[in-house]
N, C-alpha and C positions, 0 to 999 in steps of 0.2 A: 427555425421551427417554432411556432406559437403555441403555446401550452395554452388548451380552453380553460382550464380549470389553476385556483391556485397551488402548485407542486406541493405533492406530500408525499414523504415514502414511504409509508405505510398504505399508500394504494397500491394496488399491483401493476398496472399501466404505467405508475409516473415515471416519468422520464430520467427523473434526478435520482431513482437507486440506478441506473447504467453508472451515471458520473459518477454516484459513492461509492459503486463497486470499484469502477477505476480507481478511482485515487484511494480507496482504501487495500484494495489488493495487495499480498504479500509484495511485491514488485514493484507497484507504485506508490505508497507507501516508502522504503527505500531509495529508491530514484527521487522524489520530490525530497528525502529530510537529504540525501546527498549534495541535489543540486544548492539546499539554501547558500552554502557556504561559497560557491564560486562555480563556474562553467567548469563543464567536462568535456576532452574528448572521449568518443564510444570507447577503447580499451582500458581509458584510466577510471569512468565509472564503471566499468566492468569492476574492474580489479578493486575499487570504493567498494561496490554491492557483492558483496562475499557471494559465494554460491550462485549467481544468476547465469543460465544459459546465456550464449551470445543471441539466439535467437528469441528468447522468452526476454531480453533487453532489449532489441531489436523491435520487438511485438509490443512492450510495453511504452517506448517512448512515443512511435510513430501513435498510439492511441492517448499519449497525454497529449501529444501535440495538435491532434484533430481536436480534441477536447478546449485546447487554447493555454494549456499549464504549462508545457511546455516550448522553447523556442530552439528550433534547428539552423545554427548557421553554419553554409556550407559556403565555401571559401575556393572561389576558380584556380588554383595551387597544384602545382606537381610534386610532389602528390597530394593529391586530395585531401582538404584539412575541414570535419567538421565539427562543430562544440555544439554543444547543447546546453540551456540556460533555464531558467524558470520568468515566462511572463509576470505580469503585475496579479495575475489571476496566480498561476504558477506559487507564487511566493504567499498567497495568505492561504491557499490550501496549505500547502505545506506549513507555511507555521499550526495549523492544525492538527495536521497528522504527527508533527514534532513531537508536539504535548502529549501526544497517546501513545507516541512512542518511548518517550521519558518514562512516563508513568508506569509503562511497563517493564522498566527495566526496574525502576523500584520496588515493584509490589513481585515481583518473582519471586522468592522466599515464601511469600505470604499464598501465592497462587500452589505453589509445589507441597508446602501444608497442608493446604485445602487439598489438592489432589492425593496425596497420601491418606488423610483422613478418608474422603469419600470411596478410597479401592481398600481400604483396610474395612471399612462398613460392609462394603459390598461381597467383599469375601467369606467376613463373618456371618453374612444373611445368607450367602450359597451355601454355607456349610450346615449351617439349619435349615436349610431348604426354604426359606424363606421365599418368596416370589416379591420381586421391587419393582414399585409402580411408579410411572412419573408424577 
């Protein structure tokens, strides 16, 4: 698909917030800082990505791998043996989403402050009847 124009996400058309929503989604997101470290099979990154449906991991890989981030190999085996890995594309998104996801585990303190401050504000402006505007 030929983009007319040069991609920007901040248009509403562009094509590249689909791909950011992908790979930034809760889901994938996870799935890609999972794969950096080594291939998975589907039940042992199940069991990596805490919480994820079988089907909502299911959902998400088949759409990093249309995307090209991901790669499915599926191995003609009794039983059936497939891994999943991260393409050349695969592995620089992810060292991406790594980074934001570090950060986020550092600054959580600091986010859970701020949100304590902002519902103790907000409480104290309902109790005066204050009305808050964005």
């Amino acid at each position: 698909m030929a983009v007319s124009r040069d991609p920007d996400v901040n248009r509403a058309m562009c094509p590249s917030r689909l791909i950011l929503e992908h790979v930034t989604s809760r889901w994938g997101v996870l799935v890609l800082a999972a794969l950096r470290d080594r291939s998975y099979r589907f039940s042992e990154l199940r069991r990596e990505v805490g919480g994820v449906s079988e089907k909502m991991l299911a959902q998400t890989l088949q759409t990093l791998e249309r995307d090209g981030f991901v790669r499915r190999d599926a191995k003609p085996v009794i039983p059936p043996r497939v891994d999943y890995s991260l393409t050349e594309l695969g592995t620089e998104a992810a060292e991406q989403v790594w980074g934001l996801a570090r950060w986020t585990e550092k600054r959580v303190d600091e986010v859970f402050t701020a949100r304590a401050r902002y519902d103790e504000a907000k409480e104290r402006g309902a109790a005066y009847g204050e009305a808050r505007t964005p």
